[in-house]
Structures are given as structure tokens and as C-alpha cells.
N, C-alpha and C positions, 0 to 999 in steps of 0.2 A: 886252885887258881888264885882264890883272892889270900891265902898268905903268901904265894910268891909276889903277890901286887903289891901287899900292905908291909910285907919284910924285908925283900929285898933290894935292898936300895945298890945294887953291883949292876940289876938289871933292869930295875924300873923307878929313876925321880921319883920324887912325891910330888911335882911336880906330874908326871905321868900316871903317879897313882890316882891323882881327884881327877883328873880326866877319864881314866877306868872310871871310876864311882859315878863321875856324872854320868855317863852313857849310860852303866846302869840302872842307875836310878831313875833316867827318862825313860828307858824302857818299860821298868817296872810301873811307872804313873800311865804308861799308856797300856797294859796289862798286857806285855808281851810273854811268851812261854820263850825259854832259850834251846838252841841247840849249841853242844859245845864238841867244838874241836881240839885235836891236838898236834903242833908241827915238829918237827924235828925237834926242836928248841920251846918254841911258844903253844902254850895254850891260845884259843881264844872262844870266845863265846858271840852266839847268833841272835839277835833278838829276833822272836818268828809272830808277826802277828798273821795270823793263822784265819783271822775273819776278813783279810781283807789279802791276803796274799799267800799264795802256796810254796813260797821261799824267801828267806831271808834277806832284803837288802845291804843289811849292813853285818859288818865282822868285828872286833874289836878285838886286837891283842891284848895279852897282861902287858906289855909296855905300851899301849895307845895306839898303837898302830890300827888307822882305822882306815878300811877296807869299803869301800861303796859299788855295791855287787848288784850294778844293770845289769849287766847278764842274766839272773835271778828274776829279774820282773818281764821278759821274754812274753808270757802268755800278756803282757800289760803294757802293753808299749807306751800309751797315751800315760801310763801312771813313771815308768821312767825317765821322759821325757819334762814331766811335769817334776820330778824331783830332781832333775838335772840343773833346770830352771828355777826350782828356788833354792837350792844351793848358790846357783850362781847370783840370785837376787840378793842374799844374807853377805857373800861370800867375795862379792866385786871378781876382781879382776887378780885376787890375792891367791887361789888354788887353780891353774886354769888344767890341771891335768883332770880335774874332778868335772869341770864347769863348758870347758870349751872342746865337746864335744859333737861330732856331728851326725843329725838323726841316724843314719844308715851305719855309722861303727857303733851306736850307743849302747844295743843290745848284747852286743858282743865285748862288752868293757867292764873291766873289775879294778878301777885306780883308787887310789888311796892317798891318806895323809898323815906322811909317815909321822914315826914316834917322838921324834925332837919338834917338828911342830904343832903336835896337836894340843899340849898344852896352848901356845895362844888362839886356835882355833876352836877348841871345843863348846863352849860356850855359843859361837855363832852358828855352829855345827847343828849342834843341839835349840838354837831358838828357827833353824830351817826347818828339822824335822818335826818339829812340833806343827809348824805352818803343812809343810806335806801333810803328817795325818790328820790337821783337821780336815782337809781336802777330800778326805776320805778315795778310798777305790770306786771305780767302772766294773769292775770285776768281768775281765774278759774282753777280749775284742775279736 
């Protein structure tokens, strides 16, 4: 995964590569375990924190393609709702497929911010999830 991140520049900017690296390296400061995937084309990798959630919200392609998997927090509804919300806090009015969602589809929604924009978003991406996990889980409803 990360030499096609870090080498190939056909499929992934280096631009798109430190957005890989940032995600995970947040993940890593927030002690996630990963699951990783593979698509037709793209790897990607899961960050799973596993004491507060029994699926991964988030996906990340080797080209940045970043995946936000409500769907996945299903058993946690008040904890997707709550990360919907500070996405859209960090995030304005600038992702609204990620942000402006409504309670009764949220569960059922896996939108993303594709690979050509997440270089200028990662960063704010990333100071949202920080504010979610401090928030810590409900664990369950």
C-alpha cells in the first residue's frame, strides 16, 4: 500500500500522498488497529478503534479518497449524528454531501471526499476527528 502511495506518482500526487500519511498518522496518535481492503484498482485502509466502536467510520484510499462510513456506526446512532455535526462544524458549507445529511438517511450513507479534493480538506478533516474522539462513545443505544 504505502509504496504505491509514496512511488507512484501516475496514481497518487504527493500532494495526495501527505494526506494518506496525515490520516494515518491521526489514526496512529489516536491508537487505532487498521483493517485493510482491496478494490479492483485501489487498496485502502480502515482505521478501527475497536474500544469505542465495532466498525470503522472511516476508509481511506492510496490516492486519498476518503470514505465516511455512517453506515458503520448503525448500532450508534447519537455517535453519527454527532460526527456528522462536527464535520459540518470544521467543514462549513464546503463538503455538503458529507455534512448535509438527514437524521433518518444518515445511517444508511457512505459519502466521501474524493481524491483531487482531499488535499485542501485533510487538515480540517482531520482537526474534526480529533474533536469527535475526544467526545468519546455512548457505546450503544
Amino acid at each position: 500500500f504505502f509504496d504505491v502511495v509514496d512511488n507512484n506518482r501516475e496514481l497518487v500526487s504527493s500532494e495526495q500522498k501527505d494526506a494518506v500519511h496525515k490520516f494515518w498518522d491521526w489514526a496512529e496518535r489516536q491508537g487505532a488497529s487498521f483493517n485493510w481492503g482491496t478494490g479492483a484498482i485501489y487498496g485502502t485502509f480502515s482505521p478501527l478503534f475497536s474500544k469505542q466502536f465495532n466498525r470503522s467510520f472511516l476508509t481511506i484510499s492510496l490516492d486519498g479518497y476518503t470514505k465516511i462510513n455512517y453506515g458503520h456506526l448503525d448500532q450508534y446512532p447519537s455517535e453519527a449524528r454527532r460526527l456528522r455535526d462536527t464535520l459540518k462544524k470544521h467543514l462549513g458549507d464546503t463538503q455538503p454531501k458529507l455534512t448535509d445529511i438527514a437524521d433518518n438517511d444518515l445511517l444508511h450513507t457512505f459519502p466521501a471526499i474524493t481524491a483531487k479534493d482531499i488535499p485542501e480538506f485533510v487538515d480540517v478533516v482531520v482537526q474534526a476527528l480529533d474533536e469527535f474522539m475526544e467526545g468519546g462513545s455512548d457505546s450503544g443505544e
